[in-house]
N, C-alpha and C positions, 0 to 999 in steps of 0.2 A: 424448523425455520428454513423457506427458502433461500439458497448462495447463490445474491445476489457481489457479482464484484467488478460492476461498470456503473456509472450512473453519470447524466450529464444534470448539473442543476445554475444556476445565474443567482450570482449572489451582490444584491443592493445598497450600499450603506448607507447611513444618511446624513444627509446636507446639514451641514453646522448653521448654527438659528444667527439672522442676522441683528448687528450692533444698534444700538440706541442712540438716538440724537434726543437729548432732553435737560431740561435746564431745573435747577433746584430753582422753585417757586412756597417760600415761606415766608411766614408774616416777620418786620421785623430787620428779612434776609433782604435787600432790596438789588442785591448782586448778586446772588447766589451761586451764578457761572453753572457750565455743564455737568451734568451729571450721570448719561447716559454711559449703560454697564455694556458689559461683550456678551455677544451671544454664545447659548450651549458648542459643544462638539457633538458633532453627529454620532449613532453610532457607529460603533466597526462589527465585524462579522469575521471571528476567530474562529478555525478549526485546532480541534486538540485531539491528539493520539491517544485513543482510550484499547487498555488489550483486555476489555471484557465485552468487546464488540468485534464480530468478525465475519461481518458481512452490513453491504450499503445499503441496504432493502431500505433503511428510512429514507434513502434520498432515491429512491423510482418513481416513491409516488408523490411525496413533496419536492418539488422540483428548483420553488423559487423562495431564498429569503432577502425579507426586505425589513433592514435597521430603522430605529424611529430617527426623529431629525433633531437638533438639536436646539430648545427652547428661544426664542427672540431675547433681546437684551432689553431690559428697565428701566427706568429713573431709579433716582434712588439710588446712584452706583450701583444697582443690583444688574449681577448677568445672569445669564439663562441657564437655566438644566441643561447638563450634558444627558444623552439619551444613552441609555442600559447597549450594553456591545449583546450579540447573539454568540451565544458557542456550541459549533457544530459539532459532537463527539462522532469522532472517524474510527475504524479499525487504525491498529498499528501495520504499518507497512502501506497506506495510503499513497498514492500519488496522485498530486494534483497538476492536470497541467492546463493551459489555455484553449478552450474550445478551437479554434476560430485557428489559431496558428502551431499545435502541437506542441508548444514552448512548457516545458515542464517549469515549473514554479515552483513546487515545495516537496518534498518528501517527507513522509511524518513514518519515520523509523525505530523510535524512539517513546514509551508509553510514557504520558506525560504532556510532550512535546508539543509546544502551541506556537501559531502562526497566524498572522494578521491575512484574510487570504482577500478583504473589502474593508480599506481603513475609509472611517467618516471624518468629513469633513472639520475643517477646522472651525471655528465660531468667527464671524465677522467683530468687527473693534469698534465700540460708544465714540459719540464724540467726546467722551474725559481725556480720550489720548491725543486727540488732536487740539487741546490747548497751548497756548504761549503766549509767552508774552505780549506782543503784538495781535493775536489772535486770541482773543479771550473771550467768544462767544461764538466759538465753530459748530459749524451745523453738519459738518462730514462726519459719516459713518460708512463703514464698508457691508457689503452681504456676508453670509456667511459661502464657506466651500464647500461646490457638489461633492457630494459621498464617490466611490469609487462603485464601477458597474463592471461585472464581470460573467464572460458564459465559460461554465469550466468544465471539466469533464474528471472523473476520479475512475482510479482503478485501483485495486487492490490487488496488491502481491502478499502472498502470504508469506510468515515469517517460519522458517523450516529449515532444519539441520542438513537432511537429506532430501533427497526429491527422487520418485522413482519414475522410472523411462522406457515406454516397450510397446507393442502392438498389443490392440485386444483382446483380450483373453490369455494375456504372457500369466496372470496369477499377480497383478502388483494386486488386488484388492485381498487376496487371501494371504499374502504374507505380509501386510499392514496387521490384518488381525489375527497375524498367527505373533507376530512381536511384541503387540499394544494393545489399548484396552479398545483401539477404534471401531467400529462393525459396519465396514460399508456392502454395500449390497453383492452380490458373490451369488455367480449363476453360472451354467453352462453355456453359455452364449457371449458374444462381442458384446461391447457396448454397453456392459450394466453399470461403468464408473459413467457416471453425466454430470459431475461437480466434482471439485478438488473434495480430498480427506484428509484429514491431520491427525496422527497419533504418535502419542508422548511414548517413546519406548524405553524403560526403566532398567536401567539396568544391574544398577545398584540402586543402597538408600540414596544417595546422594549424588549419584551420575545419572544423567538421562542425555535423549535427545530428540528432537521432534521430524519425524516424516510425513512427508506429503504425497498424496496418491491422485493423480492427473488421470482424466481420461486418456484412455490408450491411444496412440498414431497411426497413421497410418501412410503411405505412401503418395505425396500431393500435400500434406498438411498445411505445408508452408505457403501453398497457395492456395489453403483453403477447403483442402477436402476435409471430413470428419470433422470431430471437435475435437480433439486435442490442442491442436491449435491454437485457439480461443484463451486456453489455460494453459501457455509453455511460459505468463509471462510469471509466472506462481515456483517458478524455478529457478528465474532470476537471483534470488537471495541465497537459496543454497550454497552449502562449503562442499558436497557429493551428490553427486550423480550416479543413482544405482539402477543398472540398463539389465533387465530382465527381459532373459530369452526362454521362451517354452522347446525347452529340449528333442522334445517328443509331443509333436503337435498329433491332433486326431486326424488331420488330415493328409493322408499321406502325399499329395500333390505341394503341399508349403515345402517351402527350403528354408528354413532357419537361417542359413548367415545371408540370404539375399534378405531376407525380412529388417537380419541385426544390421546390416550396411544400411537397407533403406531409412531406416528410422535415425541413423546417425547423420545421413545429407540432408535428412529434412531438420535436423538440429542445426545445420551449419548455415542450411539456405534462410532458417529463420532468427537465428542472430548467432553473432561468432562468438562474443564472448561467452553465452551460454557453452557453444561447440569447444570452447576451449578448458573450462573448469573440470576437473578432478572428476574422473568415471570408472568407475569399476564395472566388470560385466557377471551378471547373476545368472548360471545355469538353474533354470527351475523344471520343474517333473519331472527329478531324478527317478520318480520312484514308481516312474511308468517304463522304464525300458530296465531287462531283464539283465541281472548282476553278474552274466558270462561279457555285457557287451557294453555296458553302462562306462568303463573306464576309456573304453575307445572310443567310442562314441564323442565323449565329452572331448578325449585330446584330438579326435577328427576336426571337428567344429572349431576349436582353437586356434589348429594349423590353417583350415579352408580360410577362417575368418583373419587369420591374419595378426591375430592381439597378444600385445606383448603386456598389456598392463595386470592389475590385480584379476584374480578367476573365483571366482566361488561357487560351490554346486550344494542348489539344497532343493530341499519338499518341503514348500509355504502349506501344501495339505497337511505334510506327517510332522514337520519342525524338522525334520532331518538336516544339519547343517544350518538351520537360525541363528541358534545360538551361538557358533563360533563369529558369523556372520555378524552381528549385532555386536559384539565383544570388539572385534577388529575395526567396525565403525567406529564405535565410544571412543577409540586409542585414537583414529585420526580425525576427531571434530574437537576431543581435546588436546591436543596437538593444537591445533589451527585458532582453538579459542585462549589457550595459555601464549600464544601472539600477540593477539590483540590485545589493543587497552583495555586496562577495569574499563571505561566509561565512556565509549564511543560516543561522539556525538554528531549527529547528523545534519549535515547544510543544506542550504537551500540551493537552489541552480544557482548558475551563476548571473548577478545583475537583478535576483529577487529580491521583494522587498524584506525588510529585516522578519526575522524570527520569532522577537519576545515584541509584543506589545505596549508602549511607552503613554500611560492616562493622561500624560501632560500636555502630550501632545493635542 
């Protein structure tokens, strides 16, 4: 399946069906008075966070949905059919926001999680409610109310423990699937990740945690060069940032800590609070530089680079240092998840419309 994780689509509700002006006409009755019922509610157009979908491909090519409206009002006291709501199933970690003004709306965070994102219309009022005493054969009925009209735009962030961070050809695709069951494509050239990866890395029966593998960066990202870009905002959710460096690159003209700086300013120049979240730095292709110089080597790059935070040196080819690697993850995601609430729950922006859906309305 192609990862699809933008799509823009307009979503229509429909118009509550308008009230009745009609008067009880039976034999016998020779007053009958008003009778006319209220019309339907339109439908609404609810998205819900489903996590056995993980990508928006159905809304590229379906672009527009449009709610039925909601049935006219009767004689008879009888009102109208309200018309069937439409439900959008979204990936988890969706964001929906206003085409037209960038205004985020809703966040569906949460599997499950459902939100009115085009409430329909109310049903207009029979003249039955406009009787009295003095007015005992009213002929006012109201229309019903337009559906709500929206152009929206959704992106998806995927839901991920870790997120990994690097130029090119650093190796994040080979140590995805040297820890997980994941298998993204893995070549001797730049540029073979060209979509996010996600794999569940097991560490016990009962401990895991999930990684994400981003197309590589490159230097300009922030303004657009490569694709990485496109997909930094897939790292948003993450609790670590794991910034793999190719130690020992083939070419001998690259400089590794100009490479590890550049790819850090293009994190900062494309959003800070990403540049601010919990990073550890991954020496990877230990297992290319020879074991007389491999120790200096790695403490050269530390000192030039400057980094005082966590270090780890592995071969995502050999697994050499994975596993410690993966072990000392697990300790700080569960850390950070024994924090949090059992049961976070996720809000809407702020000034959005409510969350749970109300039929009475």
């Amino acid at each position: 399946m192609k990862f699809i994780d933008e799509a823009k689509i307009e979503v229509i509700a429909g118009n509550g069906g308008n009230g009745s002006a009609s008067f009880r006409r039976e034999k016998f009755v020779p007053r009958g008075g008003p009778d006319g019922g209220d019309g339907g509610r339109g439908g609404s157009i609810i998205a819900v966070a489903d996590r056995n979908i993980n990508t928006l491909i159905d809304f590229r090519y379906t672009r527009v949905f449009r709610a039925r409206p909601g049935e006219g009002g009767r004689g008879a006291d009888c009102n109208g059919k309200g018309a069937d709501d439409i439900i959008l199933r979204m990936p988890v970690g969706t964001v929906i926001s206003d085409l037209l003004t960038g205004e985020i709306l809703f966040d569906l965070a949460v599997d499950g999680q459902r939100t009115v994102i085009a409430k329909g219309g109310k049903g207009g009022l029979g003249n039955l409610h406009f009787k009295t005493s003095t007015n005992r054969a009213p002929r006012q009925f109201t229309q019903g109310e337009p559906g709500e009209e929206r152009e929206l735009k959704l992106e998806l962030k995927v839901l991920a423990d870790v997120g990994l961070l690097g130029m090119p050809n650093a190796g994040k695709s080979t140590f995805i699937r040297s820890v997980s069951a994941a298998r993204p494509k893995v070549a001797d050239y730049p540029f073979t990740t060209l979509a996010p990866n996600l794999g569940v890395v097991r560490v016990d029966i009962d401990k895991s945690f999930v990684i994400a593998d981003i197309p590589g960066l490159i230097e300009g990202a922030a303004d657009g060069a490569g694709l990485g870009h496109r997909f930094l905002r897939h790292l948003a959710r993450t609790r670590l940032l794991l910034h793999l460096v190719d130690i020992a690159p083939m070419n001998g003209d690259t400089d590794p800590v100009y490479d590890a700086r550049a790819i850090v300013e293009e994190l900062r120049k494309y959003d800070e609070a990403l540049y601010d979240k919990p990073r550890w730095l991954v020496l990877n292709k230990v297992d290319m530089l020879a074991d007389d110089v491999r120790a200096q080597t790695i403490s050269d790059f530390v000192r030039d680079y400057g980094w005082d935070g966590p270090v780890f040196s592995i071969s995502a080819l050999t697994g050499a240092g994975c596993k410690e690697l993966t072990y000392a993850i697990m300790a700080h995601v569960s850390a950070i998840r024994d924090a949090e609430p059992d049961n976070p729950e996720a809000t809407p922006a702020a000034d959005a419309a409510p969350q749970e859906y109300d039929p009475t309305l």
